[in-house]
C-alpha positions in Angstrom: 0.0 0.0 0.0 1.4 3.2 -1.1 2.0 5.9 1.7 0.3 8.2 0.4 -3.1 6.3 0.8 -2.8 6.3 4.6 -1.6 8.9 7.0 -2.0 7.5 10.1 2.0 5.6 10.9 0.6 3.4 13.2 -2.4 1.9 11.8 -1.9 -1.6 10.2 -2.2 -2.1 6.4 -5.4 -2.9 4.9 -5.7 -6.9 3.5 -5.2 -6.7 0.1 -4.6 -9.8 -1.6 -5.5 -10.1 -4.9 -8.1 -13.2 -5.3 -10.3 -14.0 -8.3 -14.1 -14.3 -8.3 -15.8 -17.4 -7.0 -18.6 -19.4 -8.4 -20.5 -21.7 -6.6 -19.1 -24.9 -7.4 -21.5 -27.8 -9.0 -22.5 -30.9 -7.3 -20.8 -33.4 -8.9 -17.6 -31.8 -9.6 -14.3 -34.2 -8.3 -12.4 -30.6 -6.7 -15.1 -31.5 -4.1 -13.9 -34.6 -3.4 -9.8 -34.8 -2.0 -10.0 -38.7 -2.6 -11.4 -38.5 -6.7 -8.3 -35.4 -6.8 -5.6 -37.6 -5.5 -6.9 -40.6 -7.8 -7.1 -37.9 -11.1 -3.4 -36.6 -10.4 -1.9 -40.3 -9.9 -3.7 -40.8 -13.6 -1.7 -37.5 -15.0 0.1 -39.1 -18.3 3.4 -37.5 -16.5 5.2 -39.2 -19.8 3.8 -36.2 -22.3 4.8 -33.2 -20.3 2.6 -30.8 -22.5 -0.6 -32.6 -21.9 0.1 -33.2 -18.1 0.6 -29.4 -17.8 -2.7 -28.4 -19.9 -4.8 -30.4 -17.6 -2.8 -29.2 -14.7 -3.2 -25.5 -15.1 -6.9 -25.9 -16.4 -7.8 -27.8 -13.3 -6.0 -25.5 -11.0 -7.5 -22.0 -12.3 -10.9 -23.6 -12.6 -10.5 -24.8 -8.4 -9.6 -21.2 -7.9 -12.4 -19.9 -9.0 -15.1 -22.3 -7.3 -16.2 -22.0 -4.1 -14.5 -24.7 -2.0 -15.1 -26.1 1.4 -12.1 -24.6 3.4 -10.9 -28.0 4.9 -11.7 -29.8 1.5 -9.9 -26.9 -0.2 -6.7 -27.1 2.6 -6.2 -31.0 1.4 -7.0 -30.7 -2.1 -4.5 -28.1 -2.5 -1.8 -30.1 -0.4 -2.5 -32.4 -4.1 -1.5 -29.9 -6.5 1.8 -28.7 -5.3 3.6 -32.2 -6.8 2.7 -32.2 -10.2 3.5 -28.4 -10.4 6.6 -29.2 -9.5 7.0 -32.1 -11.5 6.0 -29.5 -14.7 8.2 -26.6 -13.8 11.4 -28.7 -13.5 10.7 -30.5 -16.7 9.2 -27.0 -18.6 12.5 -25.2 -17.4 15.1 -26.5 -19.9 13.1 -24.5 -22.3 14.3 -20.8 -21.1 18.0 -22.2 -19.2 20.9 -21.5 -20.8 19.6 -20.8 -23.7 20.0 -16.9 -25.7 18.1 -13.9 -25.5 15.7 -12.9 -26.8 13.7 -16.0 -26.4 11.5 -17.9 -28.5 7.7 -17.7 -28.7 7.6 -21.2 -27.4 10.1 -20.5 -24.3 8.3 -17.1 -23.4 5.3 -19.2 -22.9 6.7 -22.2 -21.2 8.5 -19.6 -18.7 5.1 -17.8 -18.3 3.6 -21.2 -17.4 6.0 -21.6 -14.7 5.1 -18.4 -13.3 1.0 -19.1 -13.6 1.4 -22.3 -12.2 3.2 -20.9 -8.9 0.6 -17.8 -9.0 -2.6 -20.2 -9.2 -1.2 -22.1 -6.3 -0.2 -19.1 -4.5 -3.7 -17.7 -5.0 -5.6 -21.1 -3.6 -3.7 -20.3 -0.3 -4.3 -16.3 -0.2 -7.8 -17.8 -0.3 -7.3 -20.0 2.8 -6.0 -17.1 4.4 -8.6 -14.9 3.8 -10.9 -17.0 5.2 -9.8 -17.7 8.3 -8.5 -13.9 8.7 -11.5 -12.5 7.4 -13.6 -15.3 8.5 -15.7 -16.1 11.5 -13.7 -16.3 15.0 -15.3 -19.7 15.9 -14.1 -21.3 12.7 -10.8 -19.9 13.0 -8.0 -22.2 12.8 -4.3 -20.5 13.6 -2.5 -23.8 12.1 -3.9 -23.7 8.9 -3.6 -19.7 8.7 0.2 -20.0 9.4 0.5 -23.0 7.0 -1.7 -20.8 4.4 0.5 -17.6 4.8 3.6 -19.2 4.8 2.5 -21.2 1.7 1.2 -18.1 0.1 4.8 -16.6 0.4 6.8 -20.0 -0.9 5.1 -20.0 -4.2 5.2 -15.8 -4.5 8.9 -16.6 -3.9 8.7 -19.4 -6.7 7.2 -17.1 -9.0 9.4 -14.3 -8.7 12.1 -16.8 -9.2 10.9 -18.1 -12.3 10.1 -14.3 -13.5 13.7 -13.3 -12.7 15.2 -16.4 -14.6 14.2 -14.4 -18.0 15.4 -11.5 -16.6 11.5 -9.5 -16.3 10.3 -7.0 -14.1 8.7 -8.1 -10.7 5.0 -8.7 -11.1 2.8 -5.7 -10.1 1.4 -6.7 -6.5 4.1 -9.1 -5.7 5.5 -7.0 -2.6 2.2 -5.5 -1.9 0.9 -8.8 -1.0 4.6 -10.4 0.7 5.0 -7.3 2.4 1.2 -7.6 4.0 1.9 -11.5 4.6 5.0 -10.7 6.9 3.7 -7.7 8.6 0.6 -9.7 9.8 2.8 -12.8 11.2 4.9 -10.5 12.8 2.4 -8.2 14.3 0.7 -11.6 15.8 4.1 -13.0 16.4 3.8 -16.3 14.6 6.6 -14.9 12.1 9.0 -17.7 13.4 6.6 -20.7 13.9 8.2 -23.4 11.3 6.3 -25.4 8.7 7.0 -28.1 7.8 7.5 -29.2 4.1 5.2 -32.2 3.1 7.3 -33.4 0.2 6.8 -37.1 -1.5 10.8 -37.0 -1.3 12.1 -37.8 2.5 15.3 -35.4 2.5 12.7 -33.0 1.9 10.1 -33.5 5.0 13.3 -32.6 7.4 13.0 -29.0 5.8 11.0 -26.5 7.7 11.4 -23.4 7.1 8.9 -20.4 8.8 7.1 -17.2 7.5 9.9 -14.9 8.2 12.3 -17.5 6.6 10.5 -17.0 3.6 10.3 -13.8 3.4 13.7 -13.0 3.7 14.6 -15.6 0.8 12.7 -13.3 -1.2 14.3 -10.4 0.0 18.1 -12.1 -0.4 17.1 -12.4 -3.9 16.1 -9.1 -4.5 19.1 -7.4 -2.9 21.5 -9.6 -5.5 20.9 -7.1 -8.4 19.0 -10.0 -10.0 19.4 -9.0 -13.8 22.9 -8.7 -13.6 23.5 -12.4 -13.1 23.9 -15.2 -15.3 21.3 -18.0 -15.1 23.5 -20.1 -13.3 24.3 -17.4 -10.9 20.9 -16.9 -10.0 20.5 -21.1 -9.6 23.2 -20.9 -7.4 21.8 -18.0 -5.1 18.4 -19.5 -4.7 19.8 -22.9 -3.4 22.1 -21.4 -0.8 19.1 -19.3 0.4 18.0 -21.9 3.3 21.6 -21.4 4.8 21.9 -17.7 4.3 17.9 -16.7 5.9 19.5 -18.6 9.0 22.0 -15.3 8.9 20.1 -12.7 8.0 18.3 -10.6 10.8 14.9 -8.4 10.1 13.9 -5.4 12.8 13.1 -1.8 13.4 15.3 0.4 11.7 16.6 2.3 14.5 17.7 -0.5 15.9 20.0 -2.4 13.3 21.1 0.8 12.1 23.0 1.5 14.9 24.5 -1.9 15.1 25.1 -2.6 11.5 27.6 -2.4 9.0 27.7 -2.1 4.9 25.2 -5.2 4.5 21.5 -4.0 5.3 18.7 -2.6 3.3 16.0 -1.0 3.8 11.6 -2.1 3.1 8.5 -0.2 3.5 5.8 -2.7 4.6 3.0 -0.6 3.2 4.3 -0.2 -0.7 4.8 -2.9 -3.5 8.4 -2.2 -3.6 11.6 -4.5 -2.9 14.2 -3.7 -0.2 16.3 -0.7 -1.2 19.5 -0.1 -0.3 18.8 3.3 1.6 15.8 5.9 3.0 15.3 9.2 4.0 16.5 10.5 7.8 12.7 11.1 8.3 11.5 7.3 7.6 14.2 6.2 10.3 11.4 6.2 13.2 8.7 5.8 10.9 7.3 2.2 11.8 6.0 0.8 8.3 9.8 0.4 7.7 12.0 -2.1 8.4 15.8 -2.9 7.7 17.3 -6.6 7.1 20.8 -6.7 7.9 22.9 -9.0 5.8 26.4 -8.9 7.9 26.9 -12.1 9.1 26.1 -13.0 5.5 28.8 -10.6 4.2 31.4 -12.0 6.7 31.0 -15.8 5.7 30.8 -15.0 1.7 33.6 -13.3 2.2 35.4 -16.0 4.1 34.3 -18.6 1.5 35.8 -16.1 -1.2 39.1 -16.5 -0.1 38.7 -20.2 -0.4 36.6 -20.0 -3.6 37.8 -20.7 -7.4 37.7 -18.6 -9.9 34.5 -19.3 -12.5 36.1 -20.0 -16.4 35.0 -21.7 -19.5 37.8 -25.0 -18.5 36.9 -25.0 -15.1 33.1 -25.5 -15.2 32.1 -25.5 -10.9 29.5 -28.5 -10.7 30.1 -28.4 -6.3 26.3 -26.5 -5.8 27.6 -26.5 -2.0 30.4 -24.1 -2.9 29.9 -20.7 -5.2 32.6 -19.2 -7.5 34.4 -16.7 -6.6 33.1 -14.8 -9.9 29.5 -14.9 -8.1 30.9 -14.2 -4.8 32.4 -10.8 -5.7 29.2 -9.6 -7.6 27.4 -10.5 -4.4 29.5 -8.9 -2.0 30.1 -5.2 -4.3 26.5 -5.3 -4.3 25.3 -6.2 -0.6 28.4 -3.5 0.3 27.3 -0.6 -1.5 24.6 0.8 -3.7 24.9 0.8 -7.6 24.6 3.6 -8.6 25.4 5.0 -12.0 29.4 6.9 -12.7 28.6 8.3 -15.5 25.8 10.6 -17.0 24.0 8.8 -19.6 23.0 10.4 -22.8 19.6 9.9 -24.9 21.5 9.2 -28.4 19.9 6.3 -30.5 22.4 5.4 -33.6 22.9 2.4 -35.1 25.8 0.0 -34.0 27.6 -3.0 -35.7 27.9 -5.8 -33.0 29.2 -9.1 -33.0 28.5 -11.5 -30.5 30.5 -14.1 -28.6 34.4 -14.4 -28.0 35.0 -17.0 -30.7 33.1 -15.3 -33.4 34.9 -12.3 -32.8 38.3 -13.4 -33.1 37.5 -15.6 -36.3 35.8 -12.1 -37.7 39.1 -10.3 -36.8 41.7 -12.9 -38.4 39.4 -13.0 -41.1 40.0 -9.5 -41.9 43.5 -9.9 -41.2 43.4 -12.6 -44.0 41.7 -10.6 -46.1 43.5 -7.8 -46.2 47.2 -9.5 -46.4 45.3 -11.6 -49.6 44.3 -8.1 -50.7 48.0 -7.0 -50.9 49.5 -10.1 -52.4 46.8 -9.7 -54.9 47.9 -6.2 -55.8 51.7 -7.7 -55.7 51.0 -10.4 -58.1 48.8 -8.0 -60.5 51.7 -5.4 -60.7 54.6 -7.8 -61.5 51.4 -9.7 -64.3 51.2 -6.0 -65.8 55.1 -5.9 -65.7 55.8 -9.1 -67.3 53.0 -9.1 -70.0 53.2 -5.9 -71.7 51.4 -5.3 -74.8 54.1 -5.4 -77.3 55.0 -9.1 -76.3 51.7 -11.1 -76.7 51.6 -14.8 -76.8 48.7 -16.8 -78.2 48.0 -20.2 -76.6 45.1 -22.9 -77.0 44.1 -21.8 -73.2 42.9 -18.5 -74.2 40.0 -20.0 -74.8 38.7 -21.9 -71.8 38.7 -18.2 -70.0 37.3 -16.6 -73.2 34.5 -13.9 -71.5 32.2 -12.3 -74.0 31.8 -8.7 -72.4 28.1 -7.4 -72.7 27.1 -3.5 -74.5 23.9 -4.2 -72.6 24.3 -2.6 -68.5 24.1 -5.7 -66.4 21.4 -4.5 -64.7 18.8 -4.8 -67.7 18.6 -8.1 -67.1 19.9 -10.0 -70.3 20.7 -13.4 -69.3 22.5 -14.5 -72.8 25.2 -11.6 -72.1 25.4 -11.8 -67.9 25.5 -15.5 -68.2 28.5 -15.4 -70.3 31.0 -13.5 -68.0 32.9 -17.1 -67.7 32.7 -18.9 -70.6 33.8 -22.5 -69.1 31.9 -22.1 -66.2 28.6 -21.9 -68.5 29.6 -24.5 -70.7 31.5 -26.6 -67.5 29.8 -25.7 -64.8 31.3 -25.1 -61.4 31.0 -25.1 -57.4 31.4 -22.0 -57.9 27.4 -21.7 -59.4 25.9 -23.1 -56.4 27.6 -21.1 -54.3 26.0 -18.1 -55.8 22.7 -19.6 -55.7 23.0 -19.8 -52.1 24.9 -16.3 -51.4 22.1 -14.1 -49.4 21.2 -17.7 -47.6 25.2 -17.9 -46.6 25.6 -14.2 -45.8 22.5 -14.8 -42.8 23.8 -17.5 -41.6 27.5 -16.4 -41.3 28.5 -16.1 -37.7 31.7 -14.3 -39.0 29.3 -11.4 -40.3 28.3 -8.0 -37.6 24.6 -7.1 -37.6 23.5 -3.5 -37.1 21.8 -2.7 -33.6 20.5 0.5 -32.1 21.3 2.2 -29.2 19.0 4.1 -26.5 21.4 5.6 -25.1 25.3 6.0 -24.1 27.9 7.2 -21.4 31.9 6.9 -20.9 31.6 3.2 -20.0 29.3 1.7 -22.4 25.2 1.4 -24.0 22.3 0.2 -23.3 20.6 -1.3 -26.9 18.0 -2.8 -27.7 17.8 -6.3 -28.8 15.1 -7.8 -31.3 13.6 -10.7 -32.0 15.3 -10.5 -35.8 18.7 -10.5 -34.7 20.5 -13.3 -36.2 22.4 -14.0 -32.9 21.6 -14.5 -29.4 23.1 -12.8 -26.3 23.3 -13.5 -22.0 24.4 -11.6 -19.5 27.6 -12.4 -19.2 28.6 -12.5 -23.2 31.6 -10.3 -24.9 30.3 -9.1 -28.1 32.5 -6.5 -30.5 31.3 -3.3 -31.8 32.9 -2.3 -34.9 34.2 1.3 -35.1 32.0 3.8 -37.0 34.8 5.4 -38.9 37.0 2.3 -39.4 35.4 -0.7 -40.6 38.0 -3.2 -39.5 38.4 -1.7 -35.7 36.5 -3.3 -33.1 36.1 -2.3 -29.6 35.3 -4.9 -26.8 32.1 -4.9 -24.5 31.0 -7.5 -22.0 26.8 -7.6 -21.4 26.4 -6.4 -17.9 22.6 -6.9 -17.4 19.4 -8.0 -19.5 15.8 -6.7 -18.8 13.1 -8.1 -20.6 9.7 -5.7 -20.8 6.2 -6.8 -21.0 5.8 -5.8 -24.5 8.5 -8.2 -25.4 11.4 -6.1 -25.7 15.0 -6.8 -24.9 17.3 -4.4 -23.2 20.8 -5.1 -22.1 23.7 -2.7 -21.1 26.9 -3.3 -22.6 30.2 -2.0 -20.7 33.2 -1.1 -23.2 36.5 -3.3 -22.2 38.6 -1.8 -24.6 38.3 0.6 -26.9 40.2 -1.7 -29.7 41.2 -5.3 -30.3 43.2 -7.9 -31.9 43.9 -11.9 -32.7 47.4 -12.8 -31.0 48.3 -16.2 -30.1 49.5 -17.2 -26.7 52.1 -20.2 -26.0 52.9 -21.1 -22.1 57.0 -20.9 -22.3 59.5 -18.0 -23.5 59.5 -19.8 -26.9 56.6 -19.7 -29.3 55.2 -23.5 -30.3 54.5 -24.9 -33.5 52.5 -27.6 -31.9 49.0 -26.4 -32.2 48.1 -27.9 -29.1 50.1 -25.6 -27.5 48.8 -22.9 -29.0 45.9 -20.7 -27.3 43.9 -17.8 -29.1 43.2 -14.9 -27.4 41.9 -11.2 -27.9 44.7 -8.6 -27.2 43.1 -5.2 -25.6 44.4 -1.6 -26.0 42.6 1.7 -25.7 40.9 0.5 -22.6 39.2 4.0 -22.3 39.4 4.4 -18.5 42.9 2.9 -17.6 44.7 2.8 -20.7 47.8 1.7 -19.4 46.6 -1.8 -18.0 47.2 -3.9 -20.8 44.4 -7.2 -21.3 43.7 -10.0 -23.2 41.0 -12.5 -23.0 40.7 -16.0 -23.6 38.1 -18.5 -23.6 40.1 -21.5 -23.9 42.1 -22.3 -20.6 43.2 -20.4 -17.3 46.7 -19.6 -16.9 48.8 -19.2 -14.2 49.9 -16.0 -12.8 53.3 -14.8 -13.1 54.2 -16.9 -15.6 56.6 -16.4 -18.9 54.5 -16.8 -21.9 55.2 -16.0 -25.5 52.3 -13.8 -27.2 52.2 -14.1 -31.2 50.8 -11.2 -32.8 50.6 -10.2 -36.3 53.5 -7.7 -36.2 56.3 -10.7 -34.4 56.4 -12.2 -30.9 56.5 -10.3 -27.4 57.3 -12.5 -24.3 54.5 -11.1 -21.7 53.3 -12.4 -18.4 50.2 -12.4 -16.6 50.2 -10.0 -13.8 46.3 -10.1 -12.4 43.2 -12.2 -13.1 40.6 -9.5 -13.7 37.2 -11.2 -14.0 35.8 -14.5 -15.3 32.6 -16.2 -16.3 31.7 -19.4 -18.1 32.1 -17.4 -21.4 35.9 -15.7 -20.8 38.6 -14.9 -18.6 40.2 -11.1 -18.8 44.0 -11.0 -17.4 46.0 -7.9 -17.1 49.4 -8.9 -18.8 53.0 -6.4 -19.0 55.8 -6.9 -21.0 58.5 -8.6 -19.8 61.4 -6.5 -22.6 59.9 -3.5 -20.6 60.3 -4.9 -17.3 64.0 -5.6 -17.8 64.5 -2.5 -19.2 62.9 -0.7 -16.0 65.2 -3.1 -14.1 68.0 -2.0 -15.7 66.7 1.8 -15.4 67.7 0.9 -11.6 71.6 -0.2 -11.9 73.9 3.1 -11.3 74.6 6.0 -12.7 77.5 5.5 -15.3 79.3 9.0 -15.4 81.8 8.1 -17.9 79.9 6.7 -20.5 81.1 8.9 -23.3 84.9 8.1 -22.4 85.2 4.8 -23.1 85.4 4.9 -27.2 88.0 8.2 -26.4 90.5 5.9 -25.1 
């Protein structure tokens, strides 16, 4: 509820949970009946996933709607959480690791996840209602507890799913979690546990209470949820059980004076998540409360001493133990507020991008190709022009196979006798070389070699923010490098890594790009002070200059195998060889690893800067 609808600080919030309309059920329908339920969802054909879930989400909205015996509606409900579950986890491979933007078919399967959890959400809101709203002598304060803390699990569930494709929270969601936790709390049942009645045993040991859930939901808001990877996010939600043990909800005078970096800030009365700070006169105001995430803070960053580093060779399959990629994103973000560096500007031009690591360097040593095959060509025309002068011709039965009629008639007037005839032996032959053509606007959309033009909504120092369609030949994630190619030099690309997605509700893609380097190119990289002919030992990588803020770090990426740090390597670049060695691992994800590198020529020479003053360096060739 929004503040500005009620005055009054210590009045409690109205209920409002949003429920739909209910019919008066008919006589002979099975939802009245717990026993004919369980018999109908042991029938489900679980084998055809599809079908199970049409009948599943039919039946579900339709109960919702009917008026229900409350302890007929308690156990029928109990019923449907299962195959739910059974449907999201099989529905999810649809929209996991898989590029934006999405297909029509994976929008929908990842909006069925999110309906399934709301229509079970809703049947509990009802339960709730009841008994709250209810009359006192059928009130029941087991199954209102069991009802609210349900409520908030599959809330919790749906903003999950909702986050997986990076969209907005749905409108209401905080309202109605917000409303949830300030009742328990304000009848103090916020820390009663329920227990979870799961068909799988390691599962019944879990109880987890009100409050519990409700700070899962807030853990996962304060992660900056649409700057993580998929697998990020995974990660976070199945450490939340240990981490709500940590985290500590109260007044706002209170943990403030006691806390450090780690807490955030929630008005119980708006349908807002927890922000990261509030006005001096909302300290004492007692709609608020702060969650403090400390103790969370101090064992994350215990762990990220410990912790690996995330890359594309070392894939971390331990779910027990995060990378220490993940663990740095969480901790800059629990630590301080993001807030923007840089102004932005309101400019919308049109980019060329690239996207992916690989496809960039094979777009860039393609050009280099190109261009050295451009030069040899010249080479070899001017010494042909040198050597066959006209005064010296020479007549030979070959002339003949290359003969090439050329045509008076413009080529674009259509005239298929004379345009066909531009090879002579092709016509008459025939080559690959025909087919090829056929299929030449077919090749050029396919090519992941090939940059694609994308607009931009706007720009700063450190990057864009563009918008992604549907129509784009390639995919992106959070997460990606993609390469935008210079607007006044067509063979110079900068570097960007995606930094966030945000998918709106009329099915547009936004992402925010931040600019690496500010140009690139191919180099080969060979562990040793020698370069390697074995290919095996040879690694690509992307050499960075131009880095816009720091220019004089010196990066490279790779997205074939993590080096060690301080060791002699020799780098292979189009111009010779340079031995360099890593100095600093910068950041890493599934998709690349970014090292800071310096030349080791330059640190000898700095080392040899050091040695003593020679004074009589210009009398030595005198005597």
């Amino acid at each position: 509820m929004a503040d500005s609808q009620n005055d009054n600080k210590g009045a409690h919030p109205r209920v409002e949970l949003s429920i739909p309309t209910q019919a008066e059920a008919p006589a002979d329908s099975f939802l009245l009946n717990a026993r004919e339920v369980k018999a109908w969802t042991e029938q489900l054909p679980v084998a055809n996933v599809g079908e199970t879930a049409r009948q599943v989400y039919k039946t579900l909205a339709s109960f919702n709607r009917l008026q229900i015996p409350t302890l007929i509606r308690a156990e029928v409900i109990e019923l449907f959480r299962e195959p739910v579950r059974y449907i999201n986890t099989n529905i999810t491979k649809h929209y996991i690791n898989v590029g934006f933007p999405l297909s029509p078919k994976a929008r929908k399967a990842a909006l069925l996840a999110t309906e399934l959890c709301n229509e079970i959400a809703i049947s509990y809101k009802i339960l709730f209602l009841e008994q709250v709203l209810g009359e006192e002598r059928n009130f029941n304060q087991k199954l209102v507890i069991v009802a609210a803390q349900r409520a908030l699990q599959y809330m919790k569930q749906r903003m999950f799913h909702n986050l997986l494709v990076y969209r907005d929270y749905q409108k209401g969601l905080w309202r109605e979690a917000n409303y949830l936790y300030a009742w328990a709390s304000q009848n103090h049942v916020h820390m009663i546990g329920v227990k979870d009645n799961s068909k799988f045993i390691w599962k019944r040991k879990s109880v987890q209470s009100i409050e519990d859930v409700y700070k899962d939901m807030l853990l996962i808001a304060t992660t900056s949820p649409y700057r993580l990877t998929q697998s990020h996010l995974r990660r976070v939600h199945d450490k939340l059980p240990e981490w709500d043990k940590l985290a500590e909800i109260g007044p706002v005078d209170e943990l403030d004076n006691q806390s450090g970096a780690g807490i955030f800030y929630l008005n119980l009365w708006s349908d807002e998540p927890p922000q990261k700070s509030i006005s001096p006169a909302q300290v004492n105001d007692s709609r608020f409360r702060a969650i403090n995430l400390d103790r969370i803070l101090a064992e994350t960053r215990r762990e990220y001493e410990e912790a690996e580093w995330e890359s594309p060779a070392h894939l971390d399959h331990d779910h027990q133990h995060l990378s220490r990629s993940l663990l740095r994103l969480l901790i800059r973000g629990w630590n301080k507020s993001l807030e923007r560096q840089f102004a932005r500007n309101n400019l919308q031009h049109e980019l060329y991008a690239i996207v992916g690591l690989s496809n960039l360097l094979r777009l860039l040593e393609k050009n280099i190709e190109e261009a050295a095959a451009e030069v040899q060509s010249t080479k070899n025309q001017e010494k042909k022009s040198a050597v066959n002068s006209p005064s010296h011709l020479t007549w030979n039965d070959s002339v003949f196979s290359t003969l090439a009629i050329a045509s008076p008639i413009n080529n674009l007037s259509g005239d298929s006798l004379f345009n066909d005839s531009n090879n002579l032996a092709s016509v008459l032959l025939g080559t690959a070389g025909d087919n090829d053509n056929q299929n030449m606007f077919e090749k050029l959309a396919r090519d992941p070699n090939s940059a694609f033009s994308v607009l931009t909504y706007n720009e700063s120092v450190e990057g864009y923010c563009l918008g992604w369609k549907d129509s784009y030949p390639m995919k992106v994630r959070v997460g990606d490098i993609l390469g935008i190619r210079s607007p006044n030099n067509p063979d110079e690309y900068s570097v960007a890594v995606t930094r966030w997605l945000k998918d709106s509700d009329k099915e547009d893609l936004y992402l925010g790009i931040q600019v690496l380097a500010s140009s690139c190119s191919p180099v080969t990289i060979t562990p040793g002070p020698k370069a390697s002919s074995n290919r095996q030992n040879q690694y690509r990588c992307l050499l960075m200059s131009g880095g816009g803020l720091d220019n004089e770090r010196r990066g490279i990426l790779t997205n074939t195998r993590a080096f060690e740090l301080n060791t002699i390597m020799t780098m292979v670049t189009e111009f010779g060889e340079h031995q360099i060695k890593l100095t600093k691992w910068v950041e890493s994800n599934n998709n690349f690893i970014h090292y800071y590198f310096s030349y080791v020529e330059e640190q000898k020479a700095e080392e040899a800067g050091t040695e003593p003053e020679d004074n009589f360096q210009d009398l030595w060739n005198e005597l």
